[in-house]
Backbone as numpy.savetxt, mean C-alpha at the origin, in Angstrom:
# Nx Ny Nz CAx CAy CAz Cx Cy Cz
-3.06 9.45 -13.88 -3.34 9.44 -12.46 -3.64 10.87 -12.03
-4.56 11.20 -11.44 -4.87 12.32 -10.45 -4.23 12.88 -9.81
-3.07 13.31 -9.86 -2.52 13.95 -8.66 -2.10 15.42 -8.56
-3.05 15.84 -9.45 -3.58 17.73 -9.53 -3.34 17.67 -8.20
-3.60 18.56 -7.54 -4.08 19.44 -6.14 -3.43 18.39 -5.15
-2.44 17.90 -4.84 -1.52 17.59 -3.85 -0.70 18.18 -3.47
0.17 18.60 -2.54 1.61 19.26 -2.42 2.32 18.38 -2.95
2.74 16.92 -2.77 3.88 15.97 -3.15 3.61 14.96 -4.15
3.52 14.97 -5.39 3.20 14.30 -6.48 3.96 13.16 -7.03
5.06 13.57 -5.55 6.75 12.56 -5.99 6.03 11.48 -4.88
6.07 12.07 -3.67 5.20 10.59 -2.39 3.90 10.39 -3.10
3.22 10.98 -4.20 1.76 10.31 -4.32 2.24 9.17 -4.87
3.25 9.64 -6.23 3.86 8.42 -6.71 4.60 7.14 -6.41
5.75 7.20 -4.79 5.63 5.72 -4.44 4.80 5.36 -3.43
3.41 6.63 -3.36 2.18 5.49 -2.60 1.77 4.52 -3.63
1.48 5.13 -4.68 0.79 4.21 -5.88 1.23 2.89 -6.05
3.03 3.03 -6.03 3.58 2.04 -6.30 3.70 0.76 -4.86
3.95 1.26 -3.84 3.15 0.47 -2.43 2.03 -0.55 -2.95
1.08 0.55 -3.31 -0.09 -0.09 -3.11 -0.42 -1.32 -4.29
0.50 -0.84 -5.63 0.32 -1.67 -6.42 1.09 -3.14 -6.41
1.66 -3.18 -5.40 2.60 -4.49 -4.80 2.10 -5.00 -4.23
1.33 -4.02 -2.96 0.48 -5.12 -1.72 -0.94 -5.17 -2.52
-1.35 -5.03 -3.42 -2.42 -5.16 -3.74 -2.49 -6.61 -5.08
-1.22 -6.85 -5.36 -1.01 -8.15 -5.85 -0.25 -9.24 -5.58
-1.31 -10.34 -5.51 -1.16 -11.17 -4.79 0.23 -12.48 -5.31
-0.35 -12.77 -6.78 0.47 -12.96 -7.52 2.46 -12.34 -7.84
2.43 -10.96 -7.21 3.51 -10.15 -7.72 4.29 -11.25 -6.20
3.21 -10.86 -4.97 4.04 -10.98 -3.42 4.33 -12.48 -3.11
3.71 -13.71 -4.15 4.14 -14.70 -4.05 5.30 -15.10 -4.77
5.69 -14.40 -5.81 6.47 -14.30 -7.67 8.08 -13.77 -6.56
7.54 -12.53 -5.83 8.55 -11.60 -5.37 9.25 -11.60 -4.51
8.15 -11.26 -3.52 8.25 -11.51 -2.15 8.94 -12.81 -1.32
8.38 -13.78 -1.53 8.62 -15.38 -0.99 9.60 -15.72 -2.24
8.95 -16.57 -3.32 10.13 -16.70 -4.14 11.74 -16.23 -5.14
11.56 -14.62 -4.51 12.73 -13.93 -5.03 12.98 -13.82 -6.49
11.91 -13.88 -7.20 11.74 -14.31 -9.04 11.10 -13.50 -9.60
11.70 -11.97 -9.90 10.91 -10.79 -9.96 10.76 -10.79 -11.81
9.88 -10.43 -12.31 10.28 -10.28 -13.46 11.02 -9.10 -13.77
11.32 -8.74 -15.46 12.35 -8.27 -15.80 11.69 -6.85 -15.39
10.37 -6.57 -15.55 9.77 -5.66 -15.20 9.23 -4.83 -14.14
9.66 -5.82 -13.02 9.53 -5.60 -11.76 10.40 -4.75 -11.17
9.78 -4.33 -10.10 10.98 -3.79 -9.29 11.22 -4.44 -8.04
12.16 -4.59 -7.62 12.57 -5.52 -6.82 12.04 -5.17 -4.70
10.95 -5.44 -4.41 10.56 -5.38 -3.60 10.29 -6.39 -2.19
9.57 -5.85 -1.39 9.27 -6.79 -0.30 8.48 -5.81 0.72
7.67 -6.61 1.86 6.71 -6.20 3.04 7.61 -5.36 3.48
8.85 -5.68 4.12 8.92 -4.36 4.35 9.54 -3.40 3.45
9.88 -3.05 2.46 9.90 -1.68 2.09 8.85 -0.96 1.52
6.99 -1.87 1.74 6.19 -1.35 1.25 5.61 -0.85 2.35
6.03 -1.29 3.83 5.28 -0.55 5.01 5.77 0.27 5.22
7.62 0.20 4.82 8.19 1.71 4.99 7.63 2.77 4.44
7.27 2.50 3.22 6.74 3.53 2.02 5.61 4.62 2.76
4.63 3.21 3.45 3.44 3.46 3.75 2.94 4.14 5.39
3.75 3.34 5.66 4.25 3.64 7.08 5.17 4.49 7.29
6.54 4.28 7.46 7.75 5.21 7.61 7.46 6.88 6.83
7.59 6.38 5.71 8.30 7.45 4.69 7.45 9.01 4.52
6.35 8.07 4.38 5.10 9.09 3.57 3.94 9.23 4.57
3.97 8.91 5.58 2.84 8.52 6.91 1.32 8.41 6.14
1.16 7.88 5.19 -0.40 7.71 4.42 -0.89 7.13 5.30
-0.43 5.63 5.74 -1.49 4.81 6.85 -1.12 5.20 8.01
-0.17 5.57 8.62 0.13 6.33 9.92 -1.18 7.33 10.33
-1.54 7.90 9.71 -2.13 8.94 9.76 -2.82 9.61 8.29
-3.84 8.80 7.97 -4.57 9.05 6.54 -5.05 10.58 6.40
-5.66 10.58 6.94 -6.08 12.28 7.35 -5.37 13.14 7.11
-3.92 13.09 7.77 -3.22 13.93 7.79 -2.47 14.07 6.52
-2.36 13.20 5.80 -1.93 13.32 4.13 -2.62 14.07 3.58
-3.85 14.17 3.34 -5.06 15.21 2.64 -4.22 15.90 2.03
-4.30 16.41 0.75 -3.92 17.66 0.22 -2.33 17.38 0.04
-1.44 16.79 0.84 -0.08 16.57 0.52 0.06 15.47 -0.67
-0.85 14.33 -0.21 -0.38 13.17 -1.03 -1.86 12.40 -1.00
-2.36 12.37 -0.50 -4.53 11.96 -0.84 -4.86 13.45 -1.59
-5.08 13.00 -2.52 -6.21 14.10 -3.01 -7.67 14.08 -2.80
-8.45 12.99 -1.85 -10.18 12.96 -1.74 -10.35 12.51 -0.31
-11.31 12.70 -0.40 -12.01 12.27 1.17 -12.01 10.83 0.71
-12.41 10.09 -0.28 -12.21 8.67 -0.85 -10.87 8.21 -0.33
-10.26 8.71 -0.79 -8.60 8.03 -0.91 -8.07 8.16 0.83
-8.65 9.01 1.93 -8.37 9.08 2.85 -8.86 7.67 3.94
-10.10 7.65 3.12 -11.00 6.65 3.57 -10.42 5.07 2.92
-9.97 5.09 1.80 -9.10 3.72 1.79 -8.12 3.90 2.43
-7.30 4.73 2.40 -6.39 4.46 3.38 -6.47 3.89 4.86
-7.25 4.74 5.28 -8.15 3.97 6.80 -8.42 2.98 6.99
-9.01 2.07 5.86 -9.55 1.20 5.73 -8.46 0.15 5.32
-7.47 0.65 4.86 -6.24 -0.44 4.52 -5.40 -0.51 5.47
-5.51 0.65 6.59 -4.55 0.76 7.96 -4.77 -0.06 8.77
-6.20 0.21 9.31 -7.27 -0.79 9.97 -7.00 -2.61 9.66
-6.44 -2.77 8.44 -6.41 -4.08 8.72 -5.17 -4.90 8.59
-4.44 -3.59 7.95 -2.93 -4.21 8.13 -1.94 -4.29 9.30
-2.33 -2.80 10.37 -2.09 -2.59 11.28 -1.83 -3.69 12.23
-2.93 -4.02 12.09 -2.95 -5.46 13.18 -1.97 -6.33 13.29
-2.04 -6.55 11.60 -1.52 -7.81 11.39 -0.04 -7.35 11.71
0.63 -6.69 11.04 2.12 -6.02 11.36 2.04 -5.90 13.47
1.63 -5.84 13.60 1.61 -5.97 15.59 1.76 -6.90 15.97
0.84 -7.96 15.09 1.28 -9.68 15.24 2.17 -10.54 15.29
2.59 -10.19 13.77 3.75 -10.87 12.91 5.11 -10.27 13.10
4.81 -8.99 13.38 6.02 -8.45 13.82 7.40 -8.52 12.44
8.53 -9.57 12.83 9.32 -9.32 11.85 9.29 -10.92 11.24
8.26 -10.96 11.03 7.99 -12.86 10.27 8.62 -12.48 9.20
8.69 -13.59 8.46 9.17 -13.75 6.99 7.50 -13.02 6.04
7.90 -12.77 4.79 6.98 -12.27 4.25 5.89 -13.46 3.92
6.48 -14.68 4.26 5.53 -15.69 3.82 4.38 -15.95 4.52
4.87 -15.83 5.48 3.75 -15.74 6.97 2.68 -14.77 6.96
3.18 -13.30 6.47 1.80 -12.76 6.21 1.18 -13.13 5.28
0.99 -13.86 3.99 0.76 -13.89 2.78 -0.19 -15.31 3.39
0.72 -16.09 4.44 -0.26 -17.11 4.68 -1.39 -16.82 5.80
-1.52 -15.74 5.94 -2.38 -15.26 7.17 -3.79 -14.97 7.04
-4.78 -15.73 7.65 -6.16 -15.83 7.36 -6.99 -14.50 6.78
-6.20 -13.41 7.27 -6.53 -11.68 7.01 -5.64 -11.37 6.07
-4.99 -11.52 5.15 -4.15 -11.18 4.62 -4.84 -11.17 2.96
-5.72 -11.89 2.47 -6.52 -11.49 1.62 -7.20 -10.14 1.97
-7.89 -10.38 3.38 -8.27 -8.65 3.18 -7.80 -7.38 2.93
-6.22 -7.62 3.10 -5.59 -6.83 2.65 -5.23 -6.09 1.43
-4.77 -7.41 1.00 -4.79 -7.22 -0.56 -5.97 -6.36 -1.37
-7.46 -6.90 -0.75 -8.42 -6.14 -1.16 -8.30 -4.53 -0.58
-8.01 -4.82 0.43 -8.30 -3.01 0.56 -7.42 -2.23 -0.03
-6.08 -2.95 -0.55 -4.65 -2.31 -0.39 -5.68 -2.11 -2.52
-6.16 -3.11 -2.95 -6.59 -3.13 -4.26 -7.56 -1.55 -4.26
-8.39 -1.33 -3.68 -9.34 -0.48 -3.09 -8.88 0.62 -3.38
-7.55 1.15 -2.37 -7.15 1.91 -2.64 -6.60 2.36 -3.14
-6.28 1.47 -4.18 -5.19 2.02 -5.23 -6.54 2.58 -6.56
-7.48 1.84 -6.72 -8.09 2.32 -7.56 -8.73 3.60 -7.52
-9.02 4.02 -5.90 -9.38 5.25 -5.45 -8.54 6.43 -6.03
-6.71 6.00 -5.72 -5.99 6.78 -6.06 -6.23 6.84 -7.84
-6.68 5.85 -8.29 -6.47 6.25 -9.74 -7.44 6.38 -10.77
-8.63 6.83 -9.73 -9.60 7.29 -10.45 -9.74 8.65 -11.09
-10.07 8.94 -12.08 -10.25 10.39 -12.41 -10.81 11.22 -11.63
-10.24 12.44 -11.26 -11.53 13.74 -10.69 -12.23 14.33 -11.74
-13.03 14.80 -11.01 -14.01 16.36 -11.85 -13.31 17.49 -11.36
């Protein structure tokens, strides 16, 4: 993973891991809703991946403002945006639903895709 030229290489690392939860769909039905993590899993849920994302590390709070701390590209700033933009909403909506409710939510594939998006952004090689 890329994470030369960041200040925090420890928050790049549980953005990655955020993103690699909400970005599978399979893990958040296995995990999330049915509580049946494998042995390999780590034991998660919606919210401690908005905390991550939201709370902890402000990546989607404020994408921009990560640059250089924990985004290393104008790419990775731009998924982030783009994964804020549509989760945002939905978290305003749903508020404190069960995790099943977002998972059943007509936008909630788009998520997954962007949340997929950006994880690959994060784990693309630089020059």
């Amino acid at each position: 993973m890329g994470d030369e030229g960041v200040e925090f290489p420890g928050a790049r690392l549980q953005v990655t891991a955020a993103l690699r939860s909400l970005a599978d769909a399979e893990h958040q039905r296995r995990v999330w809703v049915d509580g049946e993590p494998l042995s390999d899993d780590f034991g998660d849920d919606l919210s401690l991946v908005v905390s991550v994302l939201f709370d902890d590390i402000h990546v989607l709070e404020n994408p921009q403002a990560a640059f250089g701390e924990v985004l290393g590209s104008r790419e990775e700033v731009e998924a982030m945006q783009r994964l804020s933009s549509l989760l945002e909403p939905l978290l305003q909506d749903l508020g404190d639903a069960p995790d099943a409710a977002y998972l059943a939510s007509p936008s909630w594939p788009l998520v997954v895709q962007a949340a997929d998006a950006a994880l690959k952004e994060m784990n693309s090689p630089r020059l």
